[in-house]
N, C-alpha and C positions, 0 to 999 in steps of 0.2 A: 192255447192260452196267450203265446206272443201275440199271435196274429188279431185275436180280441182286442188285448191293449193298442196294439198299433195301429187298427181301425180306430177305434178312439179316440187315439192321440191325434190323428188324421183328422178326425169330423171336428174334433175342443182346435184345433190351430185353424181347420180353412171356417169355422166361424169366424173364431177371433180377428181374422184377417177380413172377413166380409166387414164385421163391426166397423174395424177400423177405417176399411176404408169408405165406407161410408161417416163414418163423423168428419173423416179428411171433408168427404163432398160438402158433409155439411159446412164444415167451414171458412171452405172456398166459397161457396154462396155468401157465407154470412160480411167475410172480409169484403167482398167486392159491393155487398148492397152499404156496405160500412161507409167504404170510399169514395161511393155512386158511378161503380164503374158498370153503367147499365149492358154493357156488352156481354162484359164477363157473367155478370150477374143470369141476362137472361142465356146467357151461353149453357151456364148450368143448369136451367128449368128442362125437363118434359116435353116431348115436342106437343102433347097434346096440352099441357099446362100452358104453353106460351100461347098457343092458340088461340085455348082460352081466355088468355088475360087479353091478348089484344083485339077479339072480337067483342066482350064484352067491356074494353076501356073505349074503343074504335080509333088506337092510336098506336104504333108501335111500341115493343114489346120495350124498351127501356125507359120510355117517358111512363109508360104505363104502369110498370114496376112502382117507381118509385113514387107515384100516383097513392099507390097506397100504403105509403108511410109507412112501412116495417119497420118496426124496435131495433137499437143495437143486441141481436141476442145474447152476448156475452161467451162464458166458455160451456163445453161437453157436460149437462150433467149424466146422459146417461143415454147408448145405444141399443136399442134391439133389430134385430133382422129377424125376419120369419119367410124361406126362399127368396123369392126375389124382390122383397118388401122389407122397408125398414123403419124406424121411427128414431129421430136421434133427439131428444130432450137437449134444449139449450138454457140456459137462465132465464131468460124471457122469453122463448120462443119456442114450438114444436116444430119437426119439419119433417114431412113423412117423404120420404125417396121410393125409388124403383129402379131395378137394377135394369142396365142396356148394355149390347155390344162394347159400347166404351165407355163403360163403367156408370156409376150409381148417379142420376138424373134429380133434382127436385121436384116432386108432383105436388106437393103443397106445402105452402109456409104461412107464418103470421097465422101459426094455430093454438087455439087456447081450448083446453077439458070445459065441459058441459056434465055436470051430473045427468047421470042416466044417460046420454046423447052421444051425437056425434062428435068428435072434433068440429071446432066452428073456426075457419081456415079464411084466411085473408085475400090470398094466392091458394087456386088450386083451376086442375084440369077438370074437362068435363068428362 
């Protein structure tokens, strides 16, 4: 029965700790697109998301960023993770991540809910 609880208590903490550091990622994106620090910004994209933005902008990935106008999204309302995917709810903004080597990446932002649909994403990978 200990060893029950303390698996438990194991899976309930290295979530909580995924959560967290993932709304961190999030909101290291969101401070730097705040301050248009497009380095940082695109530092923290997906390598396939940044790809994406700069094949489809046809300019680098920081002017391109900012190209498309992201919202200040304000604070955390609210993280989920599900393995190596996560989705962190901001004020005005979705941002769904994916976990890497060093740590939690953004693979789309400048996301708003669609009844019935997909996420309709501003910034996203292909």
């Amino acid at each position: 029965m200990a060893v029950v609880c303390a698996v438990c208590l194991t899976g309930c903490s290295t979530l909580g700790e995924r959560e967290a550091a993932a709304s961190r990622a999030a909101l290291r994106f969101e401070e730097s697109v705040r301050q248009a620090d497009g380095t940082r910004a695109c530092a923290a994209l997906a390598p396939e998301t940044r790809q994406e933005l700069e094949e489809s902008a046809k300019m680098a990935c920081a002017k391109a960023l900012f190209e498309e106008q992201l919202s200040h999204a304000g604070a955390v309302r609210g993280v989920q993770v599900y393995g190596q995917q996560a989705r962190v709810v901001l004020n005005t903004d979705t941002l769904f991540l994916s976990a890497f080597p060093a740590g939690w990446k953004i693979t789309a932002a400048g996301c708003v809910p669609r009844p019935h649909q997909p996420y309709q994403c501003q910034v996203k990978g292909g």
